[in-house]
C-alpha positions as CSV (number, residue, x, y, z in Angstrom):
1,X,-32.1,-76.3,3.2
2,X,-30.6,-75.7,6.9
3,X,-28.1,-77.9,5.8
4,X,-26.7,-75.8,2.7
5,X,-27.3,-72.5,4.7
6,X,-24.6,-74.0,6.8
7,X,-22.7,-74.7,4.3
8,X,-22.4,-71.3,3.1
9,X,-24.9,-71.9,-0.4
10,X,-26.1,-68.5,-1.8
11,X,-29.2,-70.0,-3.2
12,X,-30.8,-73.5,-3.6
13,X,-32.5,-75.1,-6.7
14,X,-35.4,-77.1,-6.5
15,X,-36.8,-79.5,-9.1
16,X,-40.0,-80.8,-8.7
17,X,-39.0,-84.7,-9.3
18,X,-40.0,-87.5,-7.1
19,X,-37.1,-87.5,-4.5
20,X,-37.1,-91.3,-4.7
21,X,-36.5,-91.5,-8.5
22,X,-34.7,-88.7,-9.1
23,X,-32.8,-88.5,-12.2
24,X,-30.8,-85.7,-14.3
25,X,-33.0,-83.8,-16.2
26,X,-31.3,-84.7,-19.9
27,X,-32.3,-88.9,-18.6
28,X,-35.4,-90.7,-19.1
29,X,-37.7,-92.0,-16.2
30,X,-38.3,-88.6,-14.7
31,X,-41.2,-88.4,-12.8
32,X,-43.2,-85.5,-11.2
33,X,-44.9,-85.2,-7.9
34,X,-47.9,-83.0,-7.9
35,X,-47.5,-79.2,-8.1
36,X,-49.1,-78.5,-4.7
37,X,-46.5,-81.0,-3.2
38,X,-43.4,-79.0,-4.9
39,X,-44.9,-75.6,-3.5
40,X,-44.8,-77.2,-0.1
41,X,-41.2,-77.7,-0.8
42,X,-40.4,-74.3,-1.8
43,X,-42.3,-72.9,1.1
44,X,-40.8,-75.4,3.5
45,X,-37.5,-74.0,2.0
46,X,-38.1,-70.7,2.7
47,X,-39.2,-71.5,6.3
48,X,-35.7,-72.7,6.9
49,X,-34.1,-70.0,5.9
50,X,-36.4,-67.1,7.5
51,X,-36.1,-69.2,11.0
52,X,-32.0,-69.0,10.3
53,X,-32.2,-65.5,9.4
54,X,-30.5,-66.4,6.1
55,X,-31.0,-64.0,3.4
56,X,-31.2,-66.8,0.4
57,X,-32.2,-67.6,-3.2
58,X,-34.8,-70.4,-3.8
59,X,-35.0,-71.6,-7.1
60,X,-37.8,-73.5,-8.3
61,X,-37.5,-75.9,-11.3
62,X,-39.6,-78.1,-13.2
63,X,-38.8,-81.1,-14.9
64,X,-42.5,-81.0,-16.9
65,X,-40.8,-80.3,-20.5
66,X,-39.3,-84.2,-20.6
67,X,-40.7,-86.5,-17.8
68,X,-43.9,-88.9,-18.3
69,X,-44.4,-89.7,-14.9
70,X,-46.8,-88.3,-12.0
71,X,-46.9,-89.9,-8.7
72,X,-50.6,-88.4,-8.2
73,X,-53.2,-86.2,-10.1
74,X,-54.7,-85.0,-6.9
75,X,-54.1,-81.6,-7.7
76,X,-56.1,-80.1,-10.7
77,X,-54.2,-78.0,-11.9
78,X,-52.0,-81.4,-13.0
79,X,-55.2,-83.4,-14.3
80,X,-55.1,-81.5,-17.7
81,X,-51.6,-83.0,-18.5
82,X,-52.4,-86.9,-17.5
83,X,-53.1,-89.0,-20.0
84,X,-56.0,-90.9,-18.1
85,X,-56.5,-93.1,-21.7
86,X,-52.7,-94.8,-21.5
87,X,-53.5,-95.7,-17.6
88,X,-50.8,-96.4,-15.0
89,X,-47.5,-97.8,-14.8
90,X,-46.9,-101.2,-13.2
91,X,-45.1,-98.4,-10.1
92,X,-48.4,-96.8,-10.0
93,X,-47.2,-93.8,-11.8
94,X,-49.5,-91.5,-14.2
95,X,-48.4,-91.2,-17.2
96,X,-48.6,-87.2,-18.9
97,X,-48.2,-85.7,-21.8
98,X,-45.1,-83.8,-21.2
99,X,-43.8,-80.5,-23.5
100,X,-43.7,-76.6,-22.4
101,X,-47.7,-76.2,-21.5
102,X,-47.3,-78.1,-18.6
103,X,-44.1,-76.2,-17.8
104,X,-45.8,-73.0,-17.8
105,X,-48.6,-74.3,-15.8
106,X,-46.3,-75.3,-13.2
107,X,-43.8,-72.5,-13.4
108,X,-46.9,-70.0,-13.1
109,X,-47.7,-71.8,-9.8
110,X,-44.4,-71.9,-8.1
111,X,-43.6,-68.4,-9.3
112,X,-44.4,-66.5,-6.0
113,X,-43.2,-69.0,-3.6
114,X,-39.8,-69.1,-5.5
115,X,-36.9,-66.2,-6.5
116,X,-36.5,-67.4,-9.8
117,X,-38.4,-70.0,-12.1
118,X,-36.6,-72.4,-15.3
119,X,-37.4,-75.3,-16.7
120,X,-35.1,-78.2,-17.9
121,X,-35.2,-78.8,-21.3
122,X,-34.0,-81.0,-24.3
123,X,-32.0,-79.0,-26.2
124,X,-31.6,-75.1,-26.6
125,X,-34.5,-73.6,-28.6
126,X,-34.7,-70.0,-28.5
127,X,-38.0,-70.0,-29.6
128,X,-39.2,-72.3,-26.8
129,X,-37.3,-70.1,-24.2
130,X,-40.0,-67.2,-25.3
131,X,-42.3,-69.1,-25.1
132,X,-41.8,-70.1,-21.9
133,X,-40.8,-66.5,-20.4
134,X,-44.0,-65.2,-22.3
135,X,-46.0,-67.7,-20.7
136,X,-44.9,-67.2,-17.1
137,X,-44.3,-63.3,-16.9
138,X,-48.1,-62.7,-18.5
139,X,-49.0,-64.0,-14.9
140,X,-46.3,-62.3,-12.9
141,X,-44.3,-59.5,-14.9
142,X,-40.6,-59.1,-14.1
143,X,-39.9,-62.3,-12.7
144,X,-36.4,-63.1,-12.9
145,X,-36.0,-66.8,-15.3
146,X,-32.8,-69.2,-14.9
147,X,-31.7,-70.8,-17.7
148,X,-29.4,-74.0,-18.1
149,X,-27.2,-74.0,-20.9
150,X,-26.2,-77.4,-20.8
151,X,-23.3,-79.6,-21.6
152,X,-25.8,-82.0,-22.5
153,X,-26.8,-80.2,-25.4
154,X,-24.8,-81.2,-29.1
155,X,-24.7,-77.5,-29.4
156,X,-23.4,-77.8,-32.8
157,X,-25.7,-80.0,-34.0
158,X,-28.6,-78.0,-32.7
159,X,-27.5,-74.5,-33.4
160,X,-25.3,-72.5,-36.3
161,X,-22.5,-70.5,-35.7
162,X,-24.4,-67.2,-35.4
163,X,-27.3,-68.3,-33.2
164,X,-25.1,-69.9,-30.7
165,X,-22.8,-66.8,-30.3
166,X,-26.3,-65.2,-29.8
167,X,-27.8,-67.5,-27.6
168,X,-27.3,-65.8,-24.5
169,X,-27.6,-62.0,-25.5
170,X,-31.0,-63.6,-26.9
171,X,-32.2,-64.7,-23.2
172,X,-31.3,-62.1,-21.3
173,X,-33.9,-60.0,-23.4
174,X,-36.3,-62.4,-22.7
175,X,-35.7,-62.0,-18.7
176,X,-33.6,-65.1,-18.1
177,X,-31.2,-63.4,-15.6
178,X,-29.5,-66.3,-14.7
179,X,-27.5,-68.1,-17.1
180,X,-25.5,-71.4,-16.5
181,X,-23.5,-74.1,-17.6
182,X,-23.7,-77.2,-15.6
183,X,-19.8,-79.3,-15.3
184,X,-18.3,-76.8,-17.8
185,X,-15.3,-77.3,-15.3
186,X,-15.6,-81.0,-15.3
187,X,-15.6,-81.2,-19.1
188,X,-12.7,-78.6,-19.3
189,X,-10.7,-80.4,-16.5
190,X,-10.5,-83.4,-18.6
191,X,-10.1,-82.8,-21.6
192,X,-7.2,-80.3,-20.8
193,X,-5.6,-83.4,-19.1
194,X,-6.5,-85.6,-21.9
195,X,-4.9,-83.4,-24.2
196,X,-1.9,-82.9,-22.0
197,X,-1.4,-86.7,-21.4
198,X,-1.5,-86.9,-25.2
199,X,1.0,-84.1,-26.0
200,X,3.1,-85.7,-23.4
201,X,3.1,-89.1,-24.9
202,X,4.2,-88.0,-28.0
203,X,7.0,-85.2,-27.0
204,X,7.9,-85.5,-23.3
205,X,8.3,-82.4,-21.2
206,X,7.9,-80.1,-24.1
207,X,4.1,-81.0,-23.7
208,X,4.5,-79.7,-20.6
209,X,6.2,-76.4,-21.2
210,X,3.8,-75.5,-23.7
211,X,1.4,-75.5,-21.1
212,X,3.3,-73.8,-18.4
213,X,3.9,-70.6,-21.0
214,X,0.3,-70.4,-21.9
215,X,-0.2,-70.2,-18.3
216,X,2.4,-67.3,-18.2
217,X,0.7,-65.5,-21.1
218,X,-2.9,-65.9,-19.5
219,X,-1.5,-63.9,-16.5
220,X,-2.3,-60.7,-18.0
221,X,-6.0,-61.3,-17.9
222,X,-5.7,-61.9,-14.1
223,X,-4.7,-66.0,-14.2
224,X,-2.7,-66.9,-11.2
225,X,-2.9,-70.3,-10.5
226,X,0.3,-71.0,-12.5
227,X,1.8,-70.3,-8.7
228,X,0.4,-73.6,-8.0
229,X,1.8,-72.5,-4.2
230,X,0.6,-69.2,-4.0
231,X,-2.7,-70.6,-5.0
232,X,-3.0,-73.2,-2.4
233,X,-2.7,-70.1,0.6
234,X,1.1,-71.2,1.3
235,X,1.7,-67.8,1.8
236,X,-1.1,-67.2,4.1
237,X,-0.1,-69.8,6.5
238,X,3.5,-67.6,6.1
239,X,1.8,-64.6,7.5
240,X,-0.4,-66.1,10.2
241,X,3.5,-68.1,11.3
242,X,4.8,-64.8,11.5
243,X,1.9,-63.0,13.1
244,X,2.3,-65.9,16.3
245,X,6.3,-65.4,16.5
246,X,6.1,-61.5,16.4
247,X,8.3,-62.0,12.9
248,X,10.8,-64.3,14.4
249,X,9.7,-67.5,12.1
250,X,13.0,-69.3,10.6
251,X,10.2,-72.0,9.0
252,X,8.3,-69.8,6.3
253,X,7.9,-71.7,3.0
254,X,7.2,-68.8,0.3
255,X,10.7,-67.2,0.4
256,X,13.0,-70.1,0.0
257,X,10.9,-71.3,-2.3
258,X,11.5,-72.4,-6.5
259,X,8.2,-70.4,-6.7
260,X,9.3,-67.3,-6.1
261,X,12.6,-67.4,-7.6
262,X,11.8,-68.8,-10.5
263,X,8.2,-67.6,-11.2
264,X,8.8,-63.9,-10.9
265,X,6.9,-61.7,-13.3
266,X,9.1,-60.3,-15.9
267,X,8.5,-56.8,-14.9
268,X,10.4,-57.9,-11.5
């Protein structure tokens, strides 16, 4: 946590996975250490960032809807969930039955040691999502829920038209104040490139151009990175050359540059 306070993080998420065997929450062989050991986490967390004087966000998640591992059942308020009848793994592991119960349970006991609560899940089911908030703010009203609207998700396949463009609208009723989409960027990144790399294939630089004038066009709505220099600080390495020489630089970049000749808005 001291680490990521450094780092400049605004808040920290915390799943309670077995550090060892940790695994993306949309993968199998998930497993789950015991919900007293995950509190110690969050508290541990907090620690760090009360002895930094770090105003933060801890975020406590629980991996309980999918896994069907437990390191240990020494805390009772997991023994409900194990399914003593299938016995162990050949790792030692317990094995549970998994679902939203035992993602209740836990999210019920992480709730005050944590500034918001979610819980990973297997696909997005608005109905489940009450459930859970239900669950959860019966035992402590108003807590703020995270929700993870994931790439992982055939979104298509598991929602129509009308509850997707819903979806959201939906869980922010239901208290889920924080909404995200994990590697939207990293899907969008390539397949904007993949589609580019096609286009330019097939028709050269025209490819190219088409994408340069959308970038033109999205300026209105505040895009800017089509000054790929601008966007990089070029210019602010102008100012802070001319702030040493008392304005005598000869070697600023911005003004001589195609940039700024070329890439001139069209009211200029």
């Amino acid at each position: 946590m001291k680490a990521f306070i450094e780092a400049g993080a605004a808040g920290v998420h915390y799943e309670d996975q077995l550090a060892s065997e940790k695994k993306c929450g949309h993968l199998g062989g998930k497993v789950l250490i015991p919900t007293a050991a995950h509190i110690r986490n969050l508290n541990a967390a907090r620690l760090a960032a009360d002895v930094m004087g770090t105003p933060t966000l801890v975020v406590a998640r629980t991996d309980a809807e999918a896994a069907k591992l437990l390191t240990s059942d020494i805390d009772e308020r997991d023994q409900p969930f194990v399914d003593y009848d299938a016995g162990r793994t050949v790792e030692g592991f317990y094995q549970v039955r998994n679902g939203i119960e035992p993602c209740i349970a836990r999210a019920i006991a992480y709730a005050p040691h944590a500034d918001l609560i979610w819980c990973e899940t297997s696909k997005p089911d608005l109905a489940q999502a009450k459930k859970f908030a239900e669950g959860v703010r019966r035992h402590h009203p108003g807590k703020l829920l995270a929700y993870n609207c994931s790439p992982s998700f055939n979104w298509k396949k598991n929602l129509d038209d009308a509850t997707i463009a819903k979806f959201q609208r939906e869980l922010g009723a239901m208290g889920y104040k924080f909404q995200f989409i994990t590697l939207a960027g990293f899907h969008q990144l390539n397949f904007g490139m993949f589609e580019l790399a096609r286009g330019y294939k097939a028709r050269q630089m025209a490819a190219y151009s088409e994408l340069q004038e959308a970038e033109f066009a999205a300026e209105v709505h505040g895009y800017t990175a089509t000054k790929h220099q601008r966007e990089v600080g070029t210019g602010y390495f102008d100012a802070v050359s001319m702030a040493i020489t008392g304005g005598q630089s000869s070697t600023t970049a911005m003004h001589e540059s195609t940039e700024h000749a070329q890439f001139k808005p069209a009211a200029e």
